[in-house]
N, C-alpha and C positions, 0 to 999 in steps of 0.2 A: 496719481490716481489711475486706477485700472477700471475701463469700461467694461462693464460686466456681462455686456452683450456679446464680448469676445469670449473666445474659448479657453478655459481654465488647463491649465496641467499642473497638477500637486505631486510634492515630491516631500518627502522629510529630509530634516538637515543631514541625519547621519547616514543616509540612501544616498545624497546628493555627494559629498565628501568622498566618503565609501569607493563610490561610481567611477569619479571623476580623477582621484586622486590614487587610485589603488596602482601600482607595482611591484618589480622585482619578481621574486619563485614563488611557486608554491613548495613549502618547506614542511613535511609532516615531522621532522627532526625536532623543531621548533615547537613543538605541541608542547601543552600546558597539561598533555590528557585530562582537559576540565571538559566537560561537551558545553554547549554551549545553555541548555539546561540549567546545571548544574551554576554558572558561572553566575546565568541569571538570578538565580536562588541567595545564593553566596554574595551577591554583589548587591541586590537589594538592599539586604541586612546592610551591609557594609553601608551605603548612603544613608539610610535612615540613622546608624549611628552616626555618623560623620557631620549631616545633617542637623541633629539634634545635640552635639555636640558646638556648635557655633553660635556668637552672638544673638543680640535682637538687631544689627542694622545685615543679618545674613536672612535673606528673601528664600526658601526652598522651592524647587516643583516649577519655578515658572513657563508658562507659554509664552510663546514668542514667535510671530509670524510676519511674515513682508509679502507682499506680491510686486513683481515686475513684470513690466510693460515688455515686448519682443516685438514690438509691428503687431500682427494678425492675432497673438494671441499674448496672455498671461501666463509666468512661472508664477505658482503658491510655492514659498518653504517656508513648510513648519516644525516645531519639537518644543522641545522643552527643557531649558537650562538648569543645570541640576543647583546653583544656587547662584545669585546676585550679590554682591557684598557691598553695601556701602558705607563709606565712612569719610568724614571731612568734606573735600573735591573729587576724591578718586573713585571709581565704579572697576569695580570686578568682576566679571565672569568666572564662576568655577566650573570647571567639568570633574569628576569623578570618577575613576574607571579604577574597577577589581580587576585583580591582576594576579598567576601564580610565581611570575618570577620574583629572584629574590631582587628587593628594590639598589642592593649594592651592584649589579650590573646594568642597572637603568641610567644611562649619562645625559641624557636628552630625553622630550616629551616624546610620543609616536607622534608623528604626520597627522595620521588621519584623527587621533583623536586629539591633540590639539586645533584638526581645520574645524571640527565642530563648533570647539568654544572658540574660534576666531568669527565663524558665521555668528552665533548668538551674539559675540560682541557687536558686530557689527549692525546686525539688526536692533538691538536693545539700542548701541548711540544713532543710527539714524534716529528714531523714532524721538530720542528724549533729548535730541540736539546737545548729541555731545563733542567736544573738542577730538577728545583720546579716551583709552579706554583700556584696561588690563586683562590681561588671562590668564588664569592660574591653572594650570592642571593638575589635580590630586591623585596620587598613584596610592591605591592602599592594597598591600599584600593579607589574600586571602586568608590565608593558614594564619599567618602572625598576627595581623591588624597594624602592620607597621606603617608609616604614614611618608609620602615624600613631594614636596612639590616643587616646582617648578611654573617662575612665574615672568611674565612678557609682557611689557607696554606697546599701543602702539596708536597711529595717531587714526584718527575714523578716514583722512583722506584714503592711508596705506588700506583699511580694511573694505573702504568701498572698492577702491581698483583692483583689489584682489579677490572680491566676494563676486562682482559683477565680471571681472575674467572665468571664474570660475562657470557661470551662469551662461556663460557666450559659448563655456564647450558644451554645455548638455542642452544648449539653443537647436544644435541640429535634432537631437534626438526628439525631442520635446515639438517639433518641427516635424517628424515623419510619424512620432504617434497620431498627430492629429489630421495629416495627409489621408496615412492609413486608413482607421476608423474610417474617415468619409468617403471612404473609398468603397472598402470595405463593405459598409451598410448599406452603399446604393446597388450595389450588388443584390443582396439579401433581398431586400424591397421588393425585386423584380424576379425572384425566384420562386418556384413552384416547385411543389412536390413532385419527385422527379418520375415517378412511374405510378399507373391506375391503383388507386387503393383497393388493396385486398380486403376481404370481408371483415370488418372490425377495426381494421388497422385505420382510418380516419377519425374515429373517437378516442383512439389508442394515443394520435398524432395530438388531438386537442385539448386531449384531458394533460397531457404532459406541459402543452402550452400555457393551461390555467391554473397551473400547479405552481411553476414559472413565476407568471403574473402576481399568482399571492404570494409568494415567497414561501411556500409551504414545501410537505415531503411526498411522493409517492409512490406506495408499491404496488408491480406489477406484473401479475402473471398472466404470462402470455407465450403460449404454447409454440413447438416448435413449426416455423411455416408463415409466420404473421408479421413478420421483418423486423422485430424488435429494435436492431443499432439502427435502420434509416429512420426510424418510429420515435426513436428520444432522439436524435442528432440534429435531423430536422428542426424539429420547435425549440430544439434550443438554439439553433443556429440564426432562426428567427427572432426567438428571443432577445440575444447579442441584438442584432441588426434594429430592434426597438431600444437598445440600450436597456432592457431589462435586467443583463448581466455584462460583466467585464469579458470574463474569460471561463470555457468549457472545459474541466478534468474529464476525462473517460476513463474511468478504472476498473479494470479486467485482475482477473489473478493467475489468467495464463498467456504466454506470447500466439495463440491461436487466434484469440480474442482479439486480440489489439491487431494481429493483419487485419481482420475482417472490418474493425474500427476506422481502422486507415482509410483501407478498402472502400469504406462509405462515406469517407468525408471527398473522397479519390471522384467517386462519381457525384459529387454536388457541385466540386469545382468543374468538373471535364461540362455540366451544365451550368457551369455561367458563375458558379460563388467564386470572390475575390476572400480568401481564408487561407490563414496560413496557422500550418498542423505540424506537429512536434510531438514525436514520441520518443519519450525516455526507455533508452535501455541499461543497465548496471552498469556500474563502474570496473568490474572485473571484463565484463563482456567488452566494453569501453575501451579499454587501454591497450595505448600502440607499442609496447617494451610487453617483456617474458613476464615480468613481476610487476605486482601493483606496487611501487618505491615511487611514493608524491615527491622526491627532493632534485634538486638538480644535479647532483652528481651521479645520481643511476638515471635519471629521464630526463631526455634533451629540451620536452616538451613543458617539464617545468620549470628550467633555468628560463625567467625573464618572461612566465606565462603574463604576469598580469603588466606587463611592458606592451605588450601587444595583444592583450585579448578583446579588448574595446575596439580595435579597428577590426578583427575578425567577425566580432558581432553584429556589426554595423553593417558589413559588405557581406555578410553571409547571410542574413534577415533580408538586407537589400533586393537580395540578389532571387531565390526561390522564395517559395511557400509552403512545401512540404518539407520536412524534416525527419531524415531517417537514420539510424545507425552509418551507413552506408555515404549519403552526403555529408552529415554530419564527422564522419572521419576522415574524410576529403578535405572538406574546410580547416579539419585542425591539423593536417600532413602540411597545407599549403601555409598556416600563416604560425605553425610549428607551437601550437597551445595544446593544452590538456584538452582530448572531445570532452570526457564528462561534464567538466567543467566551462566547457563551450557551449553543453546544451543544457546545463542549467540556468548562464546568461540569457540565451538564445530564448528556452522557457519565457522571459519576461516582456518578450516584446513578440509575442503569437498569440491568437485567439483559441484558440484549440490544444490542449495536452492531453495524450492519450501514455498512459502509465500501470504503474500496478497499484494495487491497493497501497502496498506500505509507504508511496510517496507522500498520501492525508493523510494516513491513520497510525504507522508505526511511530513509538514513541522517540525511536530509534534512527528513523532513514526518511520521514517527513522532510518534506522541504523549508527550509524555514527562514525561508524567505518570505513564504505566504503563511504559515502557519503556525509559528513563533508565539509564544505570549504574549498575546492582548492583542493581537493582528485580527484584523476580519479583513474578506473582500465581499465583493459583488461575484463569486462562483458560482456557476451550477456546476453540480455534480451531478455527473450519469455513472448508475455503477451496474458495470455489468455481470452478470451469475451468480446475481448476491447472496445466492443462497451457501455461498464458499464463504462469506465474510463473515460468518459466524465462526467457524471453527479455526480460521485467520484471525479472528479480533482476540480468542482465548491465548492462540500462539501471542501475537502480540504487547499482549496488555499482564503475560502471566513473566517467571523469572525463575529459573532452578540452578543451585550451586551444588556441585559432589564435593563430597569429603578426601575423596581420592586424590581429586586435583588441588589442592592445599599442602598435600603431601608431597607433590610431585616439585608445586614451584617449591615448598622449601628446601627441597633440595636440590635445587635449584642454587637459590641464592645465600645457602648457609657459608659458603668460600669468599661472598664477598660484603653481607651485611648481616651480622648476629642481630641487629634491634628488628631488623623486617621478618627475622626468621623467628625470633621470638614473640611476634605477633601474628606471624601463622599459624602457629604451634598452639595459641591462644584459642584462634578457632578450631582448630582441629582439635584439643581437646574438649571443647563445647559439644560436637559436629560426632564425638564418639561418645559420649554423654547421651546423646537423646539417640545415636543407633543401639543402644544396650536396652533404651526404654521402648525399641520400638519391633515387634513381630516380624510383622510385615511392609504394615502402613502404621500411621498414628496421625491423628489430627491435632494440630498444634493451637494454643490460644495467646501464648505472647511470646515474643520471640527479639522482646527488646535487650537484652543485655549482648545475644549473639548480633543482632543489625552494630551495636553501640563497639563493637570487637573488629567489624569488617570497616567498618568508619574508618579507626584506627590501623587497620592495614591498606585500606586505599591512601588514606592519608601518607603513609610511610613508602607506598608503593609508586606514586605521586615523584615524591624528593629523589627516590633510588633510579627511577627509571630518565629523569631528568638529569640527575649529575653524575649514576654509573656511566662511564666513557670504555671500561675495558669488556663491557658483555660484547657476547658474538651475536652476529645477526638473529642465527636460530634461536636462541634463548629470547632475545629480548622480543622477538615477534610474540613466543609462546607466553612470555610476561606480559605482553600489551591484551594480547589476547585475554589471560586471567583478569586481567586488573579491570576491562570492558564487561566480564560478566559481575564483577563485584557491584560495578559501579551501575549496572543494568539494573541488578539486585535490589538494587539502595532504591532506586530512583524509581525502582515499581513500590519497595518496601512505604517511602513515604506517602502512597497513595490508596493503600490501602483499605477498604472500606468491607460493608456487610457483605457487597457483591466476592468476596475472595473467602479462599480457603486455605491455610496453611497447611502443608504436611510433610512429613516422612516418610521415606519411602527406602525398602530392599530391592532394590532391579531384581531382575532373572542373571544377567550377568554379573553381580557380585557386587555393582556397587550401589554405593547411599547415596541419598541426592536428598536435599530440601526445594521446596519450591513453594512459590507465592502462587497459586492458581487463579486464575479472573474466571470463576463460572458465569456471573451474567457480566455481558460487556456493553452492555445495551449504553449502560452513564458513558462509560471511556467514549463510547462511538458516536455518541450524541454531542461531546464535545469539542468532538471535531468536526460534525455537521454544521455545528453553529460557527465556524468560521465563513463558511459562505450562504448563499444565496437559499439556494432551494439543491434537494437530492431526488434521485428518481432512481429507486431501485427495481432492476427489473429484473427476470428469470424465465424461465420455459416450468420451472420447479419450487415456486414457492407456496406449498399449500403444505402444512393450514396457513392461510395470510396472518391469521392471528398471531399466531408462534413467531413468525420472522417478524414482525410489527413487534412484537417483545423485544426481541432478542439483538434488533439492530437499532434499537432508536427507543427514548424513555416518549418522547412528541405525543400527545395524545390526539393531535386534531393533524395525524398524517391520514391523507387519502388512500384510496386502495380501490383499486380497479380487475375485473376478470374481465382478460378479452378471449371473445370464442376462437375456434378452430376454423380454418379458413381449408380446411383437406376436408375432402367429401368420406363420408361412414367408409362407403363401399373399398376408398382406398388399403383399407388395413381390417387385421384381421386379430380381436385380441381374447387369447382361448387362457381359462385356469384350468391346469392339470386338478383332478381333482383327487390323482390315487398315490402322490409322491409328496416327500418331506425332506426337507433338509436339517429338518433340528437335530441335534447333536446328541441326542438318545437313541434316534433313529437311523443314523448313519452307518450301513454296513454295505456289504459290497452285494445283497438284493437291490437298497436302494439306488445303487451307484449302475446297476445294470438299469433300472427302469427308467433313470436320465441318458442313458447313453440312448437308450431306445429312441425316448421322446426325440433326442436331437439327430437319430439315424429316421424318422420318421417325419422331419419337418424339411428335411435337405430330401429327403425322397419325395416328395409333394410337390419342387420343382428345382430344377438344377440352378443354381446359383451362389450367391455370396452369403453366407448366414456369421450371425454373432454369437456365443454361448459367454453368462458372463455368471459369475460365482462371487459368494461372499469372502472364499479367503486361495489362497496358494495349496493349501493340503488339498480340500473337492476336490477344488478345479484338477489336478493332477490326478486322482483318485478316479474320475468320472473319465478324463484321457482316456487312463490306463484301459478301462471297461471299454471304451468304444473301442478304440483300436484291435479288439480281439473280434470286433463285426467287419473294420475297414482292415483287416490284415493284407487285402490286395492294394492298399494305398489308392482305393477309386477316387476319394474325396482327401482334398488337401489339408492337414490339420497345421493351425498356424497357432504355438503358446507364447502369454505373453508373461512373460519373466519378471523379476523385481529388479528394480534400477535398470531399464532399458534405458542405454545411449540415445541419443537424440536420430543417429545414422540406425539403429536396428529397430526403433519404433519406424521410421519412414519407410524400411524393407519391410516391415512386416503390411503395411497398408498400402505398401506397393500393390500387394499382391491381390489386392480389392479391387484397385484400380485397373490393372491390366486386364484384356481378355483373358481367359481361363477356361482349358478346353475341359474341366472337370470342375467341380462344386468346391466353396471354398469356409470351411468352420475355423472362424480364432476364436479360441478358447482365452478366455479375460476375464480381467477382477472388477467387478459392480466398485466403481469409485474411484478407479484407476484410470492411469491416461489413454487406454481407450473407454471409461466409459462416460464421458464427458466431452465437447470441448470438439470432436472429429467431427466432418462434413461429409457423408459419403451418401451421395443424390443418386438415383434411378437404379438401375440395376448396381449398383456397386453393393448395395446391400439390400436386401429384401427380407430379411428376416432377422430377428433377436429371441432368442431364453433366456430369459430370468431366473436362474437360479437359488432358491431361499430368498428371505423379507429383507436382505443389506442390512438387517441390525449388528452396529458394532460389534465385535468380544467385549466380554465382561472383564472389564479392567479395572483398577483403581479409581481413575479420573472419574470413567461412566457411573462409579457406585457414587461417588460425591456426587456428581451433576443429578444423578436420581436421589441420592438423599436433600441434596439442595433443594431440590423442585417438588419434595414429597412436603418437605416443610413449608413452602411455599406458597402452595394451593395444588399440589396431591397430583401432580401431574409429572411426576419422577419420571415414569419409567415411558410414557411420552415422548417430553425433553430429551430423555437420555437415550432410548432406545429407537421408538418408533419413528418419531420424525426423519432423524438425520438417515436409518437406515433406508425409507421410504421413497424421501428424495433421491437416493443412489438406484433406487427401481426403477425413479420415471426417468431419471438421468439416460440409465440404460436404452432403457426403452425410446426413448427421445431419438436414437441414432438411426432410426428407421424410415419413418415418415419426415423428408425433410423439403421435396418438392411436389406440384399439385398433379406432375410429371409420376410419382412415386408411387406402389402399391408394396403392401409385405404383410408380414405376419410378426407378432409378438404372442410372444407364449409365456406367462407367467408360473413356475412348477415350485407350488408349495401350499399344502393344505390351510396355511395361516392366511393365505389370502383371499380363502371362501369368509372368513372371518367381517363381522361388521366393522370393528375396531381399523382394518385395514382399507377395507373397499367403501370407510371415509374420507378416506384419502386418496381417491381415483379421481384422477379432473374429469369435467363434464363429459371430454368429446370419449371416455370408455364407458360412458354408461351402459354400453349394447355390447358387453362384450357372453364369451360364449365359455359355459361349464364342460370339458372334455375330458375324456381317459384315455388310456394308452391303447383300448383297443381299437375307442372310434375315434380317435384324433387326421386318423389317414383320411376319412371321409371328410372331415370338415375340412382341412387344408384342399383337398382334390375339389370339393365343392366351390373355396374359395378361389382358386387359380385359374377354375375352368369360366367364373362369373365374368360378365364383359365389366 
């Protein structure tokens, strides 16, 4: 018996086995290309028949748990034996495990999944005081349903001394989680908030803490200046430290983000918190070899990873508390493992994970280790800029196949399998079937016989890509690659509900594509909420609250908080042009001169760093061309920002913000682009922004579903489809300016739509005072405003 006054550590059997027992490479050669999804799904079925196909003395489903004594504290293992058999004297344990190989090269059970049914053995005869005990392991081949076992006596002495050896290696670990924690937490107890609360930012602080406490949701806008990441990090960090949660996600959806994330968990420890912080970076970014090749004859790192990766995690968790690309690929140079795969162990024994959105939420690149089917924890989620997880959860949760690429692989593999090539051919003529019915676009309402076609080529594409031995490198990559979007395909396909839109579609480039669309994502995203604790979504740009409260979460008792502006009126100055337009009726090169004006008349009002940001590449270019025929003496520096800027020509270009500057500095930028988000540039780096046009999308395909979706809905199409999301890209903008209490500038909004009510619903509180201008008396207000103390 186990004194319950000690401290507990749970673990499941197949966690436990898994952990303890893992070895040899990581081998992607080896793949089943089943995801692990898919395996789940398929393997189900597979038990339940298996299951249901067995006597009345076969027991299904059972639980089965032990706890051991360690000294100071209790191991729990628990699971669930996929069946009992009894008959006569003998007791059986069955394990069950789907499988895509073919069962004629299975010679022996696996390891790990026979240490399984040796623990359930073992626990089932402690408990019912048995001598010996059997274990059967059931291999059934998914595709076929072909059946093979393999079966092992053994006596309960042999399975205690080898279940309680097992138990004695994960003793250490089970040993420093609980070191940790109380280490950890006394820490926390005795910490404060580390610098004077800014005006609002202490109910900002406690309303996140009580959001927490009830296990509930939060969204929060809260403008830029009021310290949002110390603002959630904090009470959650407290939070933990009551054991309110396990473990903190931070999800960002850009690496700017996630510094600044670090950044703030950087100074709670430099004051006193004992926390350790782990931010994932990709596996492409990740890897120490030219190519990403997981096997061991192209990476040294994966010959014999999982031979030593348990000692690397143990002395590298031991050893620091932050966790960065950086150390992190130190540690795996030194003890020669896979980083990715070092910092997704590593993930498991930190308090702190700072990631991108797709780590919870993609169906795809989820972790799933936490997030797996039927898995819950004790999470908070902080998510940060949630106002991007909208049009990220549509990427995510949506799936499109071209007709083009079917053509390509089969020709491809017509030299080396006629049955797989004649099952391309299958869809591809399906796939030119509905481009003969289709204009433009076409909205689709069943699409079952073509899903029931691609079955049948993953299935085929499955066996080819497992037993073809003569493809070359390059092909079979581009074949894995296809076979992942089929299989992407299927796996949104099965999920499909009212929230999606099927259609067809003509590119402008020539080719066909179908696609599964997720207009509301609100269900998918909710269901990933409910793995953990409590979320707290927050932004500088979430208004209308209503709208993101839709569109991120179905929860109707989530909270919602507006925190004020903590920068004084006088700091900024926010003027509507009131004689200029950018709508596309209107666009001619008068127009284009009276922007160039505004923006030669706001860099004249005082020398410094200014922003111009536009809704698309053609303006922006078009408004250039106009100014520079006023700056043909190059007095003022014009800095354009291009499409697909390198990571090295975006930092030159904000170089040049940051330097002194013996003349005035204009970047001409795209509203929703990477500079209009996401950048930090405090005090004189930037003193001024133009808003170019409302940020409403082009009129696309997608945008007419999303407004037809939401017209049907409750009449708010062009809302959803238009206003909002373009809106947000105005305050985004505009957000780049006022960022310290150090800070003063001007924003200038230039577009007649936003004398409009419709729009200036959408202004957060702190522009209520802002001022109507035109191009003749704009010089006076900006002169008025620079000369003000």
């Amino acid at each position: 018996m186990c004194d319950k006054k000690m401290t507990e550590i749970k673990i499941s059997v197949r966690n436990l086995v898994e952990f303890i027992l893992r070895s040899g490479d990581i081998d992607n050669r080896r793949s089943t290309y089943v995801s692990d999804t898919d395996a789940m799904q398929r393997g189900g079925k597979v038990h339940r028949k298996i299951q249901r196909q067995m006597g009345s003395n076969y027991q299904a489903e059972c639980p089965l748990k032990i706890s051991v004594s360690c000294e100071e504290f209790f191991i729990t293992v628990e699971g669930r034996a996929d069946g009992i058999i009894t008959e006569d004297d003998k007791t059986t344990i069955d394990e069950i495990k789907g499988i895509c190989k073919d069962l004629e090269y299975l010679k022996e059970p696996i390891l790990v999944h026979q240490a399984q049914a040796m623990c359930y053995g073992y626990i089932f005869g402690s408990q019912n005081d048995l001598k010996s005990i059997s274990v059967q392991m059931t291999y059934c081949n998914l595709e076929t349903e072909n059946i093979k076992r393999f079966v092992s006596d053994f006596t309960l002495e042999y399975l205690e001394n080898w279940f309680l050896g097992i138990l004695n290696e994960y003793k250490k670990w089970a040993k420093y989680q609980i070191e940790w924690s109380t280490t950890r937490n006394q820490s926390i107890k005795s910490m404060d908030f580390p610098f004077d609360y800014r005006y609002g930012q202490k109910n900002f602080v406690t309303s996140v803490y009580r959001t927490i406490l009830r296990k509930k949701n939060i969204f929060v806008q809260a403008p830029t200046g009021v310290g949002k990441t110390i603002s959630t990090v904090f009470p959650a960090v407290k939070a933990v430290g009551e054991k309110l949660g396990d473990k903190i996600f931070y999800l960002t959806a850009k690496t700017i983000t996630r510094t600044v994330a670090r950044e703030t968990f950087r100074i709670l420890q430099h004051a006193g918190l004992l926390c350790k912080v782990l931010t994932i970076t990709a596996k492409e970014k990740m890897c120490l070899c030219k190519e990403v090749e997981c096997n061991p004859d192209s990476c040294p790192y994966a010959r014999g990873h999982y031979d030593r990766i348990n000692e690397a995690v143990y002395e590298t968790v031991i050893a620091q508390n932050s966790f960065t690309r950086e150390s992190i690929t130190e540690a795996a140079e030194k003890y020669q493992v896979c980083p990715f795969e070092l910092s997704l162990d590593i993930s498991l024994w930190v308090d702190a994970i700072i990631c991108d959105y797709n780590y919870v939420f993609s169906p795809n690149v989820k972790l799933k280790r936490y997030f797996s089917e039927g898995s819950k924890g004790n999470y908070i989620f902080l998510i940060d800029e949630a106002h991007n997880l909208v049009e990220r959860g549509r990427d995510m949760y949506s799936a499109k196949l071209y007709k083009e690429d079917f053509l390509e692989v089969k020709r491809e593999v017509k030299f080396y399998s006629r049955k797989l090539e004649r099952k391309l051919e299958n869809c591809n003529k399906q796939l030119l079937e509905l481009k003969r019915e289709c204009e433009s676009y076409c909205i689709l309402t069943n699409i079952a016989s073509f899903s029931l076609s691609l079955i049948n080529v993953m299935g085929e594409m499955e066996k080819f890509l497992e037993e073809e031995e003569n493809l070359n490198a390059t092909t079979k990559k581009a074949l894995l690659e296809f076979y992942l979007q089929i299989r992407n395909f299927l796996n949104i396909y099965d999920c499909i509900d009212e929230n999606y839109v099927v259609y067809t579609e003509h590119e402008k480039n020539g080719r066909f594509k179908i696609k599964l669309f997720c207009v509301d994502t609100a269900v998918k995203l909710q269901e990933c909420l409910d793995k953990g604790r409590s979320t707290v979504f927050f932004s500088a740009t979430l208004l209308p609250i209503q709208y993101y409260k839709s569109m991120l979460s179905t929860n109707k008792e989530n909270y919602a908080i507006y925190v004020e502006s903590p920068f004084l009126e006088k700091q900024s100055l926010l003027l509507l042009g009131n004689d200029v337009s950018s709508k596309y009726t209107r666009r001619n090169a008068c127009e284009y001169e009276k922007m160039a004006e505004y923006i030669w008349k706001m860099v004249e009002g005082k020398k410094g760093n200014y922003m111009v940001f536009f809704p698309s590449f053609k303006l922006l270019n078009d408004v250039y061309q106009s100014f520079m025929k006023t700056n043909e003496d190059k007095s003022i520096l014009c800095l354009l920002q291009h499409s697909n800027m390198s990571e090295s020509l975006r930092e030159e270009f904000l170089d040049h913000f940051l330097k002194e500057q013996e003349k005035s500095v204009v970047g001409f930028c795209i509203m929703g682009g990477i500079f209009g988000e996401g950048i930090d540039l405090k005090k004189d780096t930037l003193i001024g922004a133009i808003i170019i046009g409302t940020g409403l999308p082009q009129v696309c395909i997608e945008r007419e579903i999303l407004k037809n979706y939401y017209d049907k809905k409750d009449g708010s199409g062009f809302d959803y489809g238009y206003l909002y999301p373009g809106m947000n890209k105005v305050l985004q903008a505009a957000g780049r300016v006022i960022r310290t209490a150090e800070d003063k500038g001007v924003i200038m909004l230039l577009d007649e739509r936003f004398h409009m009510a419709q729009y200036r619903k959408l202004f957060p509180k702190e522009w209520r005072n802002y001022q109507i201008c035109s191009l003749s008396g704009v010089g006076v207000k900006l002169e008025e405003f620079w000369n003000r103390d």
